[in-house]
Backbone as CSV, one residue per row, in Angstrom:
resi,resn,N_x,N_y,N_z,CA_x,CA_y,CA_z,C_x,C_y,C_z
1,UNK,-18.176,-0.508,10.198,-18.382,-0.834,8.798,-19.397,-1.975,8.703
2,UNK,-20.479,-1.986,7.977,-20.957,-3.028,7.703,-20.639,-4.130,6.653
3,UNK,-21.683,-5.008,6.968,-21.063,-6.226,6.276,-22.766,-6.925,5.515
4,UNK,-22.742,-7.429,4.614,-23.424,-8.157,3.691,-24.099,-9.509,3.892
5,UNK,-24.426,-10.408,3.353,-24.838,-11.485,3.408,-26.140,-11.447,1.712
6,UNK,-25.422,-11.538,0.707,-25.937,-11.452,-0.582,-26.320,-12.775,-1.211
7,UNK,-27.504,-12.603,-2.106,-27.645,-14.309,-3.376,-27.444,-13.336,-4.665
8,UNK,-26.821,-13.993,-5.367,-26.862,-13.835,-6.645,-27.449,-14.597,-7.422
9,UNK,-28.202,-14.266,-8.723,-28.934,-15.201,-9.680,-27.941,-15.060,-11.003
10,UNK,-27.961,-16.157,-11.683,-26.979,-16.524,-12.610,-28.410,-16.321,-13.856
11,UNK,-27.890,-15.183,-15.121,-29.386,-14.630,-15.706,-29.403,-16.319,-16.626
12,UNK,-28.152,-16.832,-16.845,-28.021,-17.191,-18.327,-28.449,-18.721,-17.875
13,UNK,-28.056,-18.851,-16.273,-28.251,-20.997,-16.073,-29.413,-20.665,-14.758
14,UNK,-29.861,-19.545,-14.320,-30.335,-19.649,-13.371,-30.524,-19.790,-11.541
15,UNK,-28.684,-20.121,-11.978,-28.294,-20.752,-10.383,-28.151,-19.684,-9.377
16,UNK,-27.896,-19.778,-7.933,-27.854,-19.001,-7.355,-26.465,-19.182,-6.628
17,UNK,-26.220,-17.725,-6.212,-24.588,-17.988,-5.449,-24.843,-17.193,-4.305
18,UNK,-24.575,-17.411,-3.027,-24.767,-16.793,-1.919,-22.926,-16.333,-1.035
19,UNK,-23.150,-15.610,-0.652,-21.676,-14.578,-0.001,-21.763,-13.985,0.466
20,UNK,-21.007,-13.655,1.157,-20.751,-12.044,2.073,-19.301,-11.358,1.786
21,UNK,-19.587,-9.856,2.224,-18.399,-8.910,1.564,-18.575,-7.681,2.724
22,UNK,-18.147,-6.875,2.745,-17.784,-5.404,3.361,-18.398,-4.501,2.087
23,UNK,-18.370,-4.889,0.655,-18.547,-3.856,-0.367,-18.932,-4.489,-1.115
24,UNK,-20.503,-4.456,-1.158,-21.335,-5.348,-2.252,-21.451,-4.231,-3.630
25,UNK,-21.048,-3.925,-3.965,-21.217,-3.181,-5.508,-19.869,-3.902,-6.273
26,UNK,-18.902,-3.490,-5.465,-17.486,-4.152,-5.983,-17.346,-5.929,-6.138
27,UNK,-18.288,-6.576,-5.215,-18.142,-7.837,-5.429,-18.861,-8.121,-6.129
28,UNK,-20.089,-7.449,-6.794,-20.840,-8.072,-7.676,-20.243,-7.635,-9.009
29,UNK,-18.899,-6.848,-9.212,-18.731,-6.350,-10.598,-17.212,-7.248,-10.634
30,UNK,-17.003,-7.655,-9.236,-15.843,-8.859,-9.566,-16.601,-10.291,-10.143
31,UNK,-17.721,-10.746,-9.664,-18.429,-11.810,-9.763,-18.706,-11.835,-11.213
32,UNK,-19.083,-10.635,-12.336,-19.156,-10.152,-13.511,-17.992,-10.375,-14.082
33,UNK,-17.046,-9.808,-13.634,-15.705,-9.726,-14.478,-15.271,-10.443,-14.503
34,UNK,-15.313,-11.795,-14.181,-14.789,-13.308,-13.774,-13.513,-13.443,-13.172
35,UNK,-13.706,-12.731,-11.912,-12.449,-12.654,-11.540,-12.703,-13.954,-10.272
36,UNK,-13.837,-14.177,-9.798,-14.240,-15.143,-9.138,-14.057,-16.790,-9.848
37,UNK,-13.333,-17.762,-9.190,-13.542,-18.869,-10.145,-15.184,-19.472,-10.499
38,UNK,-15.750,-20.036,-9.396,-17.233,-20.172,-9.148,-18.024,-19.807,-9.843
39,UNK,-17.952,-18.485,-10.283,-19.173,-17.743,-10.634,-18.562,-17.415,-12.410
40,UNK,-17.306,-17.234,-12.561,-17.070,-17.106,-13.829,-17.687,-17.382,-15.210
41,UNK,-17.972,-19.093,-15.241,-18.770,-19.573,-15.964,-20.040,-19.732,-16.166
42,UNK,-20.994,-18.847,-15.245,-22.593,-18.954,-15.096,-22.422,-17.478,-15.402
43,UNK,-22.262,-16.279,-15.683,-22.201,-14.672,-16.025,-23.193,-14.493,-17.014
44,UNK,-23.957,-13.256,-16.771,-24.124,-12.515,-16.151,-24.925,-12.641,-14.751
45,UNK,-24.360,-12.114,-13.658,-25.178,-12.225,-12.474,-25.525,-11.087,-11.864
46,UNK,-27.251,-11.244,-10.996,-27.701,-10.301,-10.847,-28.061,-10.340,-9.583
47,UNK,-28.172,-9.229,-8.358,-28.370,-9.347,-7.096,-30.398,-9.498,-6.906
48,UNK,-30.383,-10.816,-6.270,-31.411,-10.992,-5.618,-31.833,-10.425,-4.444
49,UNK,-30.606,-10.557,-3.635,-31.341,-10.528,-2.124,-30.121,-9.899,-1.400
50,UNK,-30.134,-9.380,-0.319,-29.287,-8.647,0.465,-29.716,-8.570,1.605
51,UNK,-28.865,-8.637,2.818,-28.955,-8.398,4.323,-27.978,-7.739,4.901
52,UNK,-27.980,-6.724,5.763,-26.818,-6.116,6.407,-26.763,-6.353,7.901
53,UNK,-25.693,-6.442,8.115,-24.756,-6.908,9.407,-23.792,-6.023,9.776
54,UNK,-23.816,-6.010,11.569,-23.118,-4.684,11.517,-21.387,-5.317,11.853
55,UNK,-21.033,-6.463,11.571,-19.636,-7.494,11.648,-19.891,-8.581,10.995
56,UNK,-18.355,-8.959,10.254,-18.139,-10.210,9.913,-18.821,-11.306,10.160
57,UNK,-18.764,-11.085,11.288,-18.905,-13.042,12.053,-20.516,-12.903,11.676
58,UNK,-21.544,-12.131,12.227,-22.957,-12.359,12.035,-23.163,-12.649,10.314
59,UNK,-22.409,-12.088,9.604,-22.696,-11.984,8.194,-22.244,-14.001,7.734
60,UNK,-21.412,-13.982,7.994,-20.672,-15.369,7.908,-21.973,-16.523,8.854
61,UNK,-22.316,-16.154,9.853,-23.478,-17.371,10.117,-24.888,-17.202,9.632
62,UNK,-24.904,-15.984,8.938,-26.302,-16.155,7.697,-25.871,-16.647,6.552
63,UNK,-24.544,-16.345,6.216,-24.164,-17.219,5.236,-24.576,-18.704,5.216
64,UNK,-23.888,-19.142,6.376,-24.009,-20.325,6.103,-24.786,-21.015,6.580
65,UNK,-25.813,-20.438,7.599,-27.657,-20.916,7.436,-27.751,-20.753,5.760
66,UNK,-27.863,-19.995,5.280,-28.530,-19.834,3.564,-27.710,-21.314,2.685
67,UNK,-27.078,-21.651,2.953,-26.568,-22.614,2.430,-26.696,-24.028,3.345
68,UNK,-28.002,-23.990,4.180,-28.386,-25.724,4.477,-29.537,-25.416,3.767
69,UNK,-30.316,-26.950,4.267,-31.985,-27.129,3.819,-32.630,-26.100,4.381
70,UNK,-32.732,-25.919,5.339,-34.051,-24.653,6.225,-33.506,-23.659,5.113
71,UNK,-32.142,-23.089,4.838,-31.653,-21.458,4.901,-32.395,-21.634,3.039
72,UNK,-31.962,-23.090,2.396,-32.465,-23.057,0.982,-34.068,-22.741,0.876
73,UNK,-34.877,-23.504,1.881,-36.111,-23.421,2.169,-36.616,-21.596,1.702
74,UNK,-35.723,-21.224,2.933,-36.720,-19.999,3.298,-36.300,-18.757,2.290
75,UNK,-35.000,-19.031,1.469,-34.674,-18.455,0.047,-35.631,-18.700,-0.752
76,UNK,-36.433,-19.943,-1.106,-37.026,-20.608,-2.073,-38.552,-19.241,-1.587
77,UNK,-38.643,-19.466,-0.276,-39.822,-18.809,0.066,-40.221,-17.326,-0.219
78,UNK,-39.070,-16.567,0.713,-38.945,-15.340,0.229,-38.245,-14.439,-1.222
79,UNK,-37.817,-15.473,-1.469,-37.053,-15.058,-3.384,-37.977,-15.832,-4.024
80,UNK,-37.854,-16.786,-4.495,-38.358,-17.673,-5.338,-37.698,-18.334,-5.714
């Protein structure tokens, strides 16, 4: 099964939210439905960016490269 490593853009404040899942269609319509606390109050959100991983664990250490300075960097670079 693969695995994710997603950003989301927040349409209404702009912000971005980065995650990983097994089933990125379903987490982006939980992230919508405010079933997420985090993301509840910035809605509607829209998928920027996506990477696939073929396990957890690899998905989880792009995660959390994307969330230092370099991983913000090279988001800023290749997204905008």
């Amino acid at each position: 099964m693969p695995y994710f490593v997603y950003i989301l853009k927040s349409v209404s404040l702009g912000t971005r939210y980065i995650g990983s899942t097994a089933n990125i269609e379903q987490r982006i319509k939980e992230h919508n439905s405010g079933k997420c606390t985090y993301t509840r109050n910035r809605r509607p959100w829209v998928l920027i960016y996506k990477e696939e991983f073929p396990n957890l664990s690899e998905a989880r250490k792009r995660e959390r490269y994307f969330k230092t300075g370099q991983g913000r960097e090279f988001i800023d670079k290749v997204i905008g």
